[in-house]
VEXMAR-190117 format. One record per atom (N, C-alpha, C): x, y, z; residue in three letters. Coordinates in steps of 0.001 Angstrom, whole numbers, padded with zeros to 6 digits, always signed. Example, Ala and Ser with C-alpha at 12.3 -4.5 7.8 and 13.67 -1.06 7.14 Angstrom:
// residues 2
+013190-005690+007800ala+012300-004500+007800ala+013200-003300+007800ala+012850-002250+007080ser+013670-001060+007140ser+012900+000030+007870ser
END
This chain:
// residues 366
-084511+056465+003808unk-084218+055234+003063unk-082724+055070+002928unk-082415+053998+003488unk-080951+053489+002789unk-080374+053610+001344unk-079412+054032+001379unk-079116+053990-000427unk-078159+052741-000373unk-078701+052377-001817unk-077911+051199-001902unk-076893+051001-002934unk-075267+050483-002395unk-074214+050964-003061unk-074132+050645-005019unk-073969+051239-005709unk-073796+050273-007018unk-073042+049585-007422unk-073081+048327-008177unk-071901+047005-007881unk-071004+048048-008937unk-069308+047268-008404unk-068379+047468-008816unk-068551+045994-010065unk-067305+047557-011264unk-067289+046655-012415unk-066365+045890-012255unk-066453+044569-012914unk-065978+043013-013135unk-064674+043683-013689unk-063285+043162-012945unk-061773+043211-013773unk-061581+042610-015055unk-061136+042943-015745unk-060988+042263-017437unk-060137+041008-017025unk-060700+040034-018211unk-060280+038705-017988unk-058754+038216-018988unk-058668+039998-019292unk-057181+039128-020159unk-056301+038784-019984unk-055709+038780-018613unk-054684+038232-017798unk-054797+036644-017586unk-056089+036575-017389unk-056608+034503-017472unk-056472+033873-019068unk-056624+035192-019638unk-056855+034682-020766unk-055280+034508-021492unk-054793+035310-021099unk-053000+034715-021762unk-052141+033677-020632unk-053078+033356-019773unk-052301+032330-018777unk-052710+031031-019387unk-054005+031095-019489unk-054306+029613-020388unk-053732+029340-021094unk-053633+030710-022608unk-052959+030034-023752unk-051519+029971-023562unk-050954+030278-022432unk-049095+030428-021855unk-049328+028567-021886unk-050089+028060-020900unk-050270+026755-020417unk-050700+025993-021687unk-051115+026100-022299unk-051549+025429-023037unk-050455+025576-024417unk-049935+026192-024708unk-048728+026317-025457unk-047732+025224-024988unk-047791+025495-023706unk-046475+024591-022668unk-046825+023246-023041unk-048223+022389-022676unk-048723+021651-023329unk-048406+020804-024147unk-048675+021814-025488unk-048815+021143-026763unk-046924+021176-027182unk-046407+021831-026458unk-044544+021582-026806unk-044032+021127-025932unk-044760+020266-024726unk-044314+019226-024124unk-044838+017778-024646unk-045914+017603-025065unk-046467+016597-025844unk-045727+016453-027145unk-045637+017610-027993unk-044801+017006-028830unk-043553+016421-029013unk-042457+016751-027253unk-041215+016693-027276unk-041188+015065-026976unk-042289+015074-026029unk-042273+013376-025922unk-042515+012801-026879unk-044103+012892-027518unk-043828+012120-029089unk-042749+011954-029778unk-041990+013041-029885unk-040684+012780-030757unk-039616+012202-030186unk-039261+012452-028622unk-038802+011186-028199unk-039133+010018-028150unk-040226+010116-028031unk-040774+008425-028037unk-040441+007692-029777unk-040652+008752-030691unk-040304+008190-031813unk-039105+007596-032072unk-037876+008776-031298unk-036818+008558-031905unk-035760+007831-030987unk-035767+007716-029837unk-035284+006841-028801unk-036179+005632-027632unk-037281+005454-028230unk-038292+004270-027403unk-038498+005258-026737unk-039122+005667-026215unk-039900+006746-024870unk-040609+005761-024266unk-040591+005367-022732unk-041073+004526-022235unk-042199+005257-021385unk-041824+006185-021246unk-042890+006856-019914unk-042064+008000-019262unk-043025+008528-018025unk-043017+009807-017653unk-041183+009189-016470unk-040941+008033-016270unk-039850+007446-015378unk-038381+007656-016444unk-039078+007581-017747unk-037790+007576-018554unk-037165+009496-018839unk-037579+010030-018008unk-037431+011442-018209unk-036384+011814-016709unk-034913+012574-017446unk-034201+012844-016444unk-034392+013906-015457unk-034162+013348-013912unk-034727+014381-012685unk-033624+015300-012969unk-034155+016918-012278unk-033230+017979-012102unk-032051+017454-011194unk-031427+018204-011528unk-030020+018521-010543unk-029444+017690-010446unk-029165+016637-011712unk-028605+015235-011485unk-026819+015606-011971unk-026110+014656-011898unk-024657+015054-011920unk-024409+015346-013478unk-023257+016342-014008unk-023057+016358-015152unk-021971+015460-015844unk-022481+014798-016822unk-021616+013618-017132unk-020580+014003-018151unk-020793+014961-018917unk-019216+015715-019335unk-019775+015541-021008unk-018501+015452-021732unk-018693+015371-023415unk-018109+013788-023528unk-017467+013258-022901unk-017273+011864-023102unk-017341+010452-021516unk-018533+010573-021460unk-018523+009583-020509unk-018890+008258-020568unk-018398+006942-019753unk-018178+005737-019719unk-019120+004842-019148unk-019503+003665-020048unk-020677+003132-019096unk-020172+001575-018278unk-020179+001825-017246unk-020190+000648-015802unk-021583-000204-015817unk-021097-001343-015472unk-022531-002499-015267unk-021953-002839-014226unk-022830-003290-012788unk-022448-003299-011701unk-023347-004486-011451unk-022888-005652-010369unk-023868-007068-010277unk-024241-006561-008976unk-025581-006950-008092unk-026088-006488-006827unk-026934-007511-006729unk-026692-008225-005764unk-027582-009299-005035unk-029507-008949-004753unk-029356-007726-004290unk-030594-007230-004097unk-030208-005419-004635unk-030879-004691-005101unk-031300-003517-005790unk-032269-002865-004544unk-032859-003176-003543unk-034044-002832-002529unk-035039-002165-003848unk-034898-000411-003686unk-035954+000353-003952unk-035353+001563-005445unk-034253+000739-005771unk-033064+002011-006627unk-033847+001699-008029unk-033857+003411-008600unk-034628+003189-009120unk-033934+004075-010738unk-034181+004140-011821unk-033582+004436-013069unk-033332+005956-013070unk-031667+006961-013360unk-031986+008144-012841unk-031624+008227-011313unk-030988+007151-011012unk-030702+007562-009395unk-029320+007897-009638unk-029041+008829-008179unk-027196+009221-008263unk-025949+007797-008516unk-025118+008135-008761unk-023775+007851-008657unk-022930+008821-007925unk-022444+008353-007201unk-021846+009212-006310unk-020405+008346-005941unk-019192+009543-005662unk-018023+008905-005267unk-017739+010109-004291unk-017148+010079-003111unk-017215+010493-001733unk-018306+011789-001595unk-019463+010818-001729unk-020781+011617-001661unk-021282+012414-002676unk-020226+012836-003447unk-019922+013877-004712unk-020814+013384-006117unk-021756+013767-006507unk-022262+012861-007648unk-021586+013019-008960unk-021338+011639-009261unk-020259+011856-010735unk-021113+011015-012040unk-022351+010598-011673unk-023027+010162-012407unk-024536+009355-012422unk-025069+008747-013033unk-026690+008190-012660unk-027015+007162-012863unk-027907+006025-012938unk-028036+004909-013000unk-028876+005115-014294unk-028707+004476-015379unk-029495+004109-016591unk-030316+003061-016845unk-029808+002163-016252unk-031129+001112-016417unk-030690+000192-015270unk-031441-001165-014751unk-031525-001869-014054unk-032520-003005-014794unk-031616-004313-014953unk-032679-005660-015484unk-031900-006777-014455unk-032602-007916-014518unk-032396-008914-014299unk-031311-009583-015269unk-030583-010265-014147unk-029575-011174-014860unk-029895-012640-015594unk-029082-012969-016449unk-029933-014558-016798unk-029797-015604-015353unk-029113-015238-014993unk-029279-016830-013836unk-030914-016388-012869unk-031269-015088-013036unk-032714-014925-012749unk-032972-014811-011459unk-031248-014388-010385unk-031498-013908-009060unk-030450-012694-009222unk-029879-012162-009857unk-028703-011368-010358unk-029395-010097-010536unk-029298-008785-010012unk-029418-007640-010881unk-028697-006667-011080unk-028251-006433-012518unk-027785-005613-013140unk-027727-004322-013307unk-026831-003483-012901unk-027284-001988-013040unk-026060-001104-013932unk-027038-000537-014792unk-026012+000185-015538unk-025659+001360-014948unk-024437+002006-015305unk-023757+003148-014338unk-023483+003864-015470unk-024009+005288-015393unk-023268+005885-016675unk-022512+007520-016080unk-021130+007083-015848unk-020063+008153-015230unk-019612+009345-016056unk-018813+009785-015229unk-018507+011568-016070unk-017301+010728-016409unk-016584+011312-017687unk-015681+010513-017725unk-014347+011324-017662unk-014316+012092-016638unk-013143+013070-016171unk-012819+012171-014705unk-013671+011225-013952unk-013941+010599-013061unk-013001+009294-013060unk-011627+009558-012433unk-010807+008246-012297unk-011343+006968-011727unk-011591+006063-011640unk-011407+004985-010937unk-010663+004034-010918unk-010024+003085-010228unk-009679+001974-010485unk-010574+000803-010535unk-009581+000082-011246unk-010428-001472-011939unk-011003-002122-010902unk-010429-002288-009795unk-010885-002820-009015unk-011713-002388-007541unk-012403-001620-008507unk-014003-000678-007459unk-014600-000975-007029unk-015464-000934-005349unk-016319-001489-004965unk-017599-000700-005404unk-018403-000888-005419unk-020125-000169-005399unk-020660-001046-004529unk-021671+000011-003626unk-021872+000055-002411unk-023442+001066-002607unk-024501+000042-002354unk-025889+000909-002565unk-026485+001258-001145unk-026786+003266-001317unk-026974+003714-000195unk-027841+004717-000120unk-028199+004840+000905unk-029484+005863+001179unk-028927+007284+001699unk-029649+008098+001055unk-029111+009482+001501unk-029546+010291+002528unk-030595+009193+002908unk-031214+009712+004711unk-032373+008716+005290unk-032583+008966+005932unk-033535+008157+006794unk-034736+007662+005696unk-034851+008727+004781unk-035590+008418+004563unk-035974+008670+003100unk-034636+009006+002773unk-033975+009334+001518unk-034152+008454+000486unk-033492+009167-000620unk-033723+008409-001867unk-032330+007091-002125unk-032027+006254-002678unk-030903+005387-002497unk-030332+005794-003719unk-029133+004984-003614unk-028488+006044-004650unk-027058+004925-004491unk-026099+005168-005669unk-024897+004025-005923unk-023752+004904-005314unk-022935+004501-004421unk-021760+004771-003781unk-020289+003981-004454unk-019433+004786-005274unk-018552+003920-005884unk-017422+004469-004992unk-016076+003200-004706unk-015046+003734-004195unk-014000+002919-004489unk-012522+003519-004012unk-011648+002184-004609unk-011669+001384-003056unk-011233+000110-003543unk-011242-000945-002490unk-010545-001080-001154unk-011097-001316-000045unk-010375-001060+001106unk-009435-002272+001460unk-009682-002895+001386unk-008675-004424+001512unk-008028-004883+000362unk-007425-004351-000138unk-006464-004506-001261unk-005721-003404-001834unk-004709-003325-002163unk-004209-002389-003342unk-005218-001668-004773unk-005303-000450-005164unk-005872-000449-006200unk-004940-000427-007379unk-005636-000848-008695unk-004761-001084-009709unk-006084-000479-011182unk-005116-000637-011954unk-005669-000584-013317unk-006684+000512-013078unk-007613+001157-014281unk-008654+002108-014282unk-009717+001596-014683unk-010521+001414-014310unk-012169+001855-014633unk-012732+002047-016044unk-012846+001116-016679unk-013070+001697-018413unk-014821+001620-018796unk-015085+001713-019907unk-016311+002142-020419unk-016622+000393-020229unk-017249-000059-019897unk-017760-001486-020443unk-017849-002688-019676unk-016565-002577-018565unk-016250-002549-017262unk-017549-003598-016461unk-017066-004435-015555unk-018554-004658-014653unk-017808-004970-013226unk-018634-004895-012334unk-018181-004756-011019unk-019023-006302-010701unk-017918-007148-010181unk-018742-008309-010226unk-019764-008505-008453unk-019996-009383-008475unk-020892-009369-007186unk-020356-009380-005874unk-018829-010035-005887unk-018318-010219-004979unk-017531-008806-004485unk-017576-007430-005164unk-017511-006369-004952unk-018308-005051-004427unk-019571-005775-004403unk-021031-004620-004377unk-021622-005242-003065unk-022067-004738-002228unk-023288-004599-000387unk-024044-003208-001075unk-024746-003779+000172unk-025469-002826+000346unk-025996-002252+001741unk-026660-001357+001920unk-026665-000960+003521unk-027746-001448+004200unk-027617-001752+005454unk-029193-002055+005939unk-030523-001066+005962unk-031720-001779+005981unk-032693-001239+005307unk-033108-000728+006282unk-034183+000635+006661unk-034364+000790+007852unk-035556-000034+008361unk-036708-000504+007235unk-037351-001551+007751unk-036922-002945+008144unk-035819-003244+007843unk-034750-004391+008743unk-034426-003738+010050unk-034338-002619+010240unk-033877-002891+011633unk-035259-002361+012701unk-036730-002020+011814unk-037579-001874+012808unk-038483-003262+013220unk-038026-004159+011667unk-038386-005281+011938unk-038110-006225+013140unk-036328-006265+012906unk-035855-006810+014111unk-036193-005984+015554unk-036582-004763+015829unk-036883-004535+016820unk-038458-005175+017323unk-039201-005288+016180unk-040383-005480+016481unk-040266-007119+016979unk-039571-007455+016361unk-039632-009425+016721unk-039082-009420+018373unk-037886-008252+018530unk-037271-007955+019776unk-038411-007430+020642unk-039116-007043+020099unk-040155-006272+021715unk-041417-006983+022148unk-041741-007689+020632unk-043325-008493+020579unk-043316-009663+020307unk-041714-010240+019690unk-041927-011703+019845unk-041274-012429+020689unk-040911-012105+022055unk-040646-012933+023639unk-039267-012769+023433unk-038686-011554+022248unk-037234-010915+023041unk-036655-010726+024359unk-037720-010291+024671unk-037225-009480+026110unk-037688-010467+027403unk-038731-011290+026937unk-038862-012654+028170unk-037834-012977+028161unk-037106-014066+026982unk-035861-014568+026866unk-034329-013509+027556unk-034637-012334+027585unk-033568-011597+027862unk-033468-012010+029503unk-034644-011655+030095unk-035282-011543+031414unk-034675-013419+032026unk-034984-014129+031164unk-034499-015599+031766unk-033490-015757+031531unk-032649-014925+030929unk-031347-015582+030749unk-030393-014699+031974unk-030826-013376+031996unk-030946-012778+033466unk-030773-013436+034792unk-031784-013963+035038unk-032192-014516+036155unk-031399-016053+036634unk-030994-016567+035276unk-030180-017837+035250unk-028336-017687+035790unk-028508-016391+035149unk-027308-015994+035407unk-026884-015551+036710unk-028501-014726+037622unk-028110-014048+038710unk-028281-015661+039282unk-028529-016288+039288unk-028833-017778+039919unk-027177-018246+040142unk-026491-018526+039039unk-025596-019142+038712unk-024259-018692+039866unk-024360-017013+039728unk-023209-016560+040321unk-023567-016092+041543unk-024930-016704+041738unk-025252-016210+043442unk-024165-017227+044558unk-023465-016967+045621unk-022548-017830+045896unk-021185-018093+045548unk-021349-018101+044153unk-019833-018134+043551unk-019005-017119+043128unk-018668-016233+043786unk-018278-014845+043450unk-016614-015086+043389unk-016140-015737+044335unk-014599-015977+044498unk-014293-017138+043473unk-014990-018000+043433unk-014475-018903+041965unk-014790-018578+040490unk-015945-017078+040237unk-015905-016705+039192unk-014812-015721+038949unk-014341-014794+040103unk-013554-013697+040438unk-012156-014478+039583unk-011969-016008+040306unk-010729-016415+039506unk-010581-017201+038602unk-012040-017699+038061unk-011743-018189+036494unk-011880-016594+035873unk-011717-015347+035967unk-011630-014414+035079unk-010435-013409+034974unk-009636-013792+036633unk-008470-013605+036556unk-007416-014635+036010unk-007646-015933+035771unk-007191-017057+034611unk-007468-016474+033579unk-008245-016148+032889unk-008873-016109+031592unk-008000-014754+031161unk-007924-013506+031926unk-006564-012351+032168unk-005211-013108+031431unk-004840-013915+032760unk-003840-014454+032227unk-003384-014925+031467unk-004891-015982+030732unk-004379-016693+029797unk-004537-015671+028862unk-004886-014728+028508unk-005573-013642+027372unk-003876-013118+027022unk-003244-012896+028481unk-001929-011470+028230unk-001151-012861+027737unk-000670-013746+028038unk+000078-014942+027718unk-000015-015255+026240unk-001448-015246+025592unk-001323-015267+024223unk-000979-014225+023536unk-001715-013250+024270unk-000693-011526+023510unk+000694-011644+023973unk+001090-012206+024245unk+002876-011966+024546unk+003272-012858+023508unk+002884-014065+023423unk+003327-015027+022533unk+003009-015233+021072unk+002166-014301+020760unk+001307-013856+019287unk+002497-013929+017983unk+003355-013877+018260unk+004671-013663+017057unk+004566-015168+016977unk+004909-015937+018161unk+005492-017777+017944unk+004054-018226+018028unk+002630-018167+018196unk+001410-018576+017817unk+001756-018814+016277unk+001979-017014+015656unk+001929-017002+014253unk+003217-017968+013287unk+003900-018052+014219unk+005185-018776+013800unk+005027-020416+013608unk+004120-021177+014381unk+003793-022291+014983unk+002615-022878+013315unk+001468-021400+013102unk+000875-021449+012443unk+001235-021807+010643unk+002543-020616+011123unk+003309-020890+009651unk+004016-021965+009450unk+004542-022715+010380unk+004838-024525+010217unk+003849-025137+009980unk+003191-025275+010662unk+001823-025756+010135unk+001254-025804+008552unk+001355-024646+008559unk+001355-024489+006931unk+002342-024951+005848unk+003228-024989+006163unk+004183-025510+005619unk+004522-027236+006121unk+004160-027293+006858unk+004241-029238+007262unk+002611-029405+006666unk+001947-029007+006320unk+000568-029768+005241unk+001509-029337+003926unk+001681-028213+003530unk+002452-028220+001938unk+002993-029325+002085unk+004057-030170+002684unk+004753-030542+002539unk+004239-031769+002487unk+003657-032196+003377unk+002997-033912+003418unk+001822-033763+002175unk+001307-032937+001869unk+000822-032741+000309unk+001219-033242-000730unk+002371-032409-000717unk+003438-033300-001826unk+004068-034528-001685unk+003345-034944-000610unk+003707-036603-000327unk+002855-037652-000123unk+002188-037216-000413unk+000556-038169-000537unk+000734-039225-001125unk+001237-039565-002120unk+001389-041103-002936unk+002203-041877-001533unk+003084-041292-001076unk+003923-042197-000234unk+003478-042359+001199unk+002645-041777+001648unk+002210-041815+002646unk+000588-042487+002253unk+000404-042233+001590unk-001050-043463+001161unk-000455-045031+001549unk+000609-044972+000633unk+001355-046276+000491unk+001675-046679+001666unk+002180-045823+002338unk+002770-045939+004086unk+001539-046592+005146unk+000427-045870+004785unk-000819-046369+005572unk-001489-047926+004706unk-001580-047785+003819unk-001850-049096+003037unk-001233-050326+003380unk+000134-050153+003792unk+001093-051113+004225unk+001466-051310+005973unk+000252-050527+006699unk+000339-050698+008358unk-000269-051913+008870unk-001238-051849+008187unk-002074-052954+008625unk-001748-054625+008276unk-001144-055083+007320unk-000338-056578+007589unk+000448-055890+008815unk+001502-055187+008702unk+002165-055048+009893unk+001637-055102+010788unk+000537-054663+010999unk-000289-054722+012869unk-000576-055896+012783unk-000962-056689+011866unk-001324-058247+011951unk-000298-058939+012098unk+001169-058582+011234unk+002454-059638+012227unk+002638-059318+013402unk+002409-057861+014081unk+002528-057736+015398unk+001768-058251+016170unk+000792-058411+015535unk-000791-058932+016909unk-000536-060436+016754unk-000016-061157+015595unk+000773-062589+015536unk+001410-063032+016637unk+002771-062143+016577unk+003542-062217+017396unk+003738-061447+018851unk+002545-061407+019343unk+002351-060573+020614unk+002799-061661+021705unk+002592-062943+021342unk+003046-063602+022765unk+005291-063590+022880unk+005644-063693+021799unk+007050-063406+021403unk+007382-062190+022050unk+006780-061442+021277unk+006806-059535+021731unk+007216-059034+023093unk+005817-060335+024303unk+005692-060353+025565unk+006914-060438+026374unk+007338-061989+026053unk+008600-062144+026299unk+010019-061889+025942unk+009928-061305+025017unk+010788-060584+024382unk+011190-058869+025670unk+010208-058229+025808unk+010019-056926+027217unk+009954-057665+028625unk+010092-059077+028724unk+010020-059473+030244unk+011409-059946+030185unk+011640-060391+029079unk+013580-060870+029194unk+014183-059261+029286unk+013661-058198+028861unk+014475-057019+028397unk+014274-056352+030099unk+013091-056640+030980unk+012923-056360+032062unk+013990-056777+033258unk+013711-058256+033151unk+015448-059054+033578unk+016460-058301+033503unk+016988-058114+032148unk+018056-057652+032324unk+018587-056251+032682unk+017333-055448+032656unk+017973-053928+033312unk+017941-054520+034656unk+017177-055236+035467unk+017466-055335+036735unk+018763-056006+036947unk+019378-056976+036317unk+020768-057219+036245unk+021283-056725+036624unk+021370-055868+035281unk+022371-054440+034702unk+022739-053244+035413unk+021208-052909+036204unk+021361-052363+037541unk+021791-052628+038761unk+021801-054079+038667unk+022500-054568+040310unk+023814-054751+040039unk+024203-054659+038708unk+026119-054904+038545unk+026437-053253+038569unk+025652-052668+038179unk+026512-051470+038186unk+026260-050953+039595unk+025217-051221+040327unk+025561-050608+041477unk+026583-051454+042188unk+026722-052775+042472unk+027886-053271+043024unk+029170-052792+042385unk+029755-052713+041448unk+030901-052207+040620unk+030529-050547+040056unk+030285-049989+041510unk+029866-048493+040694unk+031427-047735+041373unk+032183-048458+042475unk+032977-047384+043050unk+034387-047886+042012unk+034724-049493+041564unk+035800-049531+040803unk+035777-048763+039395unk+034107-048378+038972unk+034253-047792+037780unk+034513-046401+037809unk+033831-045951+038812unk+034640-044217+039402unk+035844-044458+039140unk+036782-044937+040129unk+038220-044876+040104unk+038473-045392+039105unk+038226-046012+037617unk+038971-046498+036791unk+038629-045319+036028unk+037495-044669+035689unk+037390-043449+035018unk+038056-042183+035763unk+038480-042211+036986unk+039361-040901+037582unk+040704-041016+037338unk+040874-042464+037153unk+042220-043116+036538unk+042782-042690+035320unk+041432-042604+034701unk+041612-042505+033183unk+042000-041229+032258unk+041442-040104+033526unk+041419-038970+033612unk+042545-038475+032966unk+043957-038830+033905unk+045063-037895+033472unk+045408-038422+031715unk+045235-039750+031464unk+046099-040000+030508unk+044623-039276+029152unk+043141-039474+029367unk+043063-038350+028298unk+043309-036890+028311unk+043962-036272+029514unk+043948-035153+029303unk+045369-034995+028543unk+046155-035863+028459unk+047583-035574+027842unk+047214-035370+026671unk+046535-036442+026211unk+046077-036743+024711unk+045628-035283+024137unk+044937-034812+025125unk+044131-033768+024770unk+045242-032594+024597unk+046322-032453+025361unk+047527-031494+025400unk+048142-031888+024211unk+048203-032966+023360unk+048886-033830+023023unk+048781-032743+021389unk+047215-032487+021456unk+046614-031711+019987unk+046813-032372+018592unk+047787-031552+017611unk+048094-031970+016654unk+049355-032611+017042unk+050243-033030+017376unk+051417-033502+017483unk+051288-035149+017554unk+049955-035765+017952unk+049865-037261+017913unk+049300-037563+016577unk+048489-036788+015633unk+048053-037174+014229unk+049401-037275+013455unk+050559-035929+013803unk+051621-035855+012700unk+052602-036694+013010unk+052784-037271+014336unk+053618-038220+014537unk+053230-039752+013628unk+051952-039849+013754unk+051326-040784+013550unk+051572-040895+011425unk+051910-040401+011200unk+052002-039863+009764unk+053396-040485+009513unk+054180-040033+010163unk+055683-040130+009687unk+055966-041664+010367unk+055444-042387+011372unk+055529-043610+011952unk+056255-044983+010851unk+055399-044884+010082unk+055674-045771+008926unk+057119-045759+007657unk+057438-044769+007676unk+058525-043820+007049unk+059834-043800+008012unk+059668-044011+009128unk+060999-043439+010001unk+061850-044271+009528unk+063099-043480+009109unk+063510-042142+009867unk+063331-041048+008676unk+062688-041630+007315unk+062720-040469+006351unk+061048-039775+006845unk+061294-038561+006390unk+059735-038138+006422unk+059345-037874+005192unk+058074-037110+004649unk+057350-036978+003800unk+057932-036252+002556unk+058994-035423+003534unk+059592-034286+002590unk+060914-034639+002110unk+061301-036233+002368unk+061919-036730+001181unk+061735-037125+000180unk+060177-037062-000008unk+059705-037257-001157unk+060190-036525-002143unk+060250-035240-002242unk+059966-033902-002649unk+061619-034388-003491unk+062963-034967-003074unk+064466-034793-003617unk+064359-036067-004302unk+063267-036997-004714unk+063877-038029-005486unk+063293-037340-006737unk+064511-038410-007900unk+064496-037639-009072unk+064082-039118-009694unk+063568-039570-010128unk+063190-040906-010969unk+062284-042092-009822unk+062542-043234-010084unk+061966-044362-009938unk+062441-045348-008249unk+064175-044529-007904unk+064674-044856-006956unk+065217-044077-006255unk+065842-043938-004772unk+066694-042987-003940unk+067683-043858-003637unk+068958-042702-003990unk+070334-043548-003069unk+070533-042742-001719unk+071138-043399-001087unk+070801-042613+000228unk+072456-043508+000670unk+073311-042141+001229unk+074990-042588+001771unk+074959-042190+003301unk+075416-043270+003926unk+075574-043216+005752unk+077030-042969+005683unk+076982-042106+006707unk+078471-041340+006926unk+078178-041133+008373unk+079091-042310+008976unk+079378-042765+010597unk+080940-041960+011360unk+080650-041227+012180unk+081968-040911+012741unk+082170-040989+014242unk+083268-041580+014617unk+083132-042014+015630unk+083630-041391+016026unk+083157-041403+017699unk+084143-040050+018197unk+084822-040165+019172unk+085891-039953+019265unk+087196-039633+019772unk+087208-040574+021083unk+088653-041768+020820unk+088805-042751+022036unk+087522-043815+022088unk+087069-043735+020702unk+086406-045239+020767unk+087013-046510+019882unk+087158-047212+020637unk+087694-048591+020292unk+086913-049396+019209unk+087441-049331+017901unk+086996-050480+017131unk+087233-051927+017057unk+086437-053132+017304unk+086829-054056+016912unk+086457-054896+015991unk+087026-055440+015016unk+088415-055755+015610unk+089352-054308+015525unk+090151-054281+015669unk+091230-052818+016127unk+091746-053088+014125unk+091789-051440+014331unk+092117-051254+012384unk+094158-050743+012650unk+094307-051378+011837unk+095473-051415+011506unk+095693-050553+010050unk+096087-049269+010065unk+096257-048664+009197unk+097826-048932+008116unk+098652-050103+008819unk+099946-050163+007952unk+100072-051722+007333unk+098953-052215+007643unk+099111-053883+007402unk+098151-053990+006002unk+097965-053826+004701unk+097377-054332+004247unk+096186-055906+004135unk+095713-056405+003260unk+095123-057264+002930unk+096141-058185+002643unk+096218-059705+002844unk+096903-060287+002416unk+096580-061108+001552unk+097330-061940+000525unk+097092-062224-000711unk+095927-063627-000515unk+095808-063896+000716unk+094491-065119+001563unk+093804-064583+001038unk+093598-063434+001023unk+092366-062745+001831unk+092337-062581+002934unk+093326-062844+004156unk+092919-062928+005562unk+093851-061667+006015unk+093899-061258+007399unk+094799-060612+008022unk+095929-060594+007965unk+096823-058961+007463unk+098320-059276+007588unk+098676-059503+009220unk
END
């Protein structure tokens, strides 16, 4: 006969039995922690409870409200992050009053500089990742001022990244909705087009070269051309009343002109006449006017040698024989001025002077 083994005794159950009441302890002092949160700060739910390993926000940190066109999937408790680095979490998210606006509160470490003028930038941390707020200072501008508690980042500062169901979407419209027919005909239009024309496309693209390096050479006076431009609208800007007025007042004028169009006519057929004149005298009298202008030649070039010496002559003309700088020796209201004549040697006076004959008591000649 077989013997048959005797059952083994049952392991004691007190190891289950202090795991329950471990769990069930855990329990009843997790239930109560929520009740009492819920009492003492609104407890909304198991969403209003902060995830592990979130950034540490310090002993005094600052709260940011940020505007975002669309929010996608971001959700309360998500990162803040500044060059990937998390410096803080998202606290709440509502709707704005205009009722397409959403609002997200940012609550930062507040050891965490920023400037005032910050972009936020909502982003995913992987394919397939959780999204999360990207803050940075601004790339197209200077940064200024800091980042304070209260702060909002307006809309015209915040994107966001593309979604990856945006871009499987667009592939799907690309593969299944006659993407790729349309690719295929526009293909075929094209191999159509340049079948044949290889040497006249060859040189509208060596034009298009040219004209390309021609504007890169000239890019300084483009920009130069541009900046007149700008400055000839400033300018006729500030002249708008008068140039309103200017156009307001064309039109009688085009109506005395369109009046007087038969005048006008003859007025350009007499003016026609006379260049043909004008042209047949000067070509007949074209060789006496050469030679009267080769004529003329030497006497302006004297003039021209002449320099200052014909202005200062021209000065004293009126005055001769005193000049200017007798001005300078009169002393009052009049000048006496004494001529002292000497004649010189073996000139005959007449009548002839008689140095021993006085005057006679006539008056006449001794």
């Amino acid at each position: 006969m077989t013997a048959i083994p005797a059952p083994r005794p049952r392991a004691p159950r007190r190891g289950l039995r202090r795991a329950g009441v471990t769990a069930a302890v855990l329990a009843v002092a997790l239930t109560a922690w929520l009740l009492g949160r819920q009492a003492l700060a609104g407890f909304g739910g198991i969403e209003d409870l902060p995830l592990p390993g979130g950034a540490e926000l310090g002993d005094r940190p600052y709260q940011v409200t940020a505007e975002f066109a669309d929010v996608l999937s971001l959700v309360p408790h998500s990162s803040v992050k500044v060059n990937d680095v998390p410096v803080g979490r998202v606290t709440g998210i509502r709707l704005a009053g205009d009722g397409w606006t959403a609002l997200v509160t940012l609550r930062i470490n507040g050891d965490v500089e920023l400037p005032a003028n910050a972009v936020a930038r909502l982003e995913q941390s992987g394919l397939l990742g959780e999204k999360y707020v990207q803050l940075a200072p601004p790339g197209d501008r200077a940064p200024r001022g800091r980042l304070a508690d209260g702060d909002t980042i307006p809309l015209d500062r915040t994107t966001r990244t593309t979604e990856v169901e945006e871009v499987f979407g667009a592939l799907s419209m690309l593969l299944s909705g006659g993407g790729v027919e349309q690719i295929a005909t526009i293909s075929g239009e094209l191999n159509a087009m340049m079948a044949g024309n290889e040497p006249e496309l060859r040189s509208v693209l060596g034009r298009l070269h040219t004209l390309t390096t021609s504007l890169d050479a000239n890019k300084d006076n483009i920009t130069a051309a541009i900046g007149g431009l700008d400055a000839l609208a400033v300018s006729l800007a500030g002249h708008e009343t008068e140039i309103t007025t200017a156009l307001d007042g064309l039109p009688p004028g085009l109506e005395a002109l369109a009046g007087q169009r038969t005048e006008l006519v003859d007025m350009l057929t007499a003016l026609d006449d006379l260049s043909g004149t004008a042209v047949a005298t000067v070509e007949q009298s074209r060789d006496d006017v050469v030679a009267g202008l080769e004529a003329l030649a030497p006497v302006l070039r004297n003039l021209a040698d002449a320099g200052q010496s014909l202005p200062d002559s021209l000065q004293v003309l009126a005055t001769y024989p005193f000049t200017d700088e007798v001005l300078t020796g009169i002393k009052g209201d009049y000048l006496n001025a004494y001529l002292h004549l000497v004649a010189a040697p073996g000139t005959e006076l007449i009548p002839p002077l008689d140095p021993g004959r006085g005057p006679s008591p006539e008056g006449g000649a001794g």
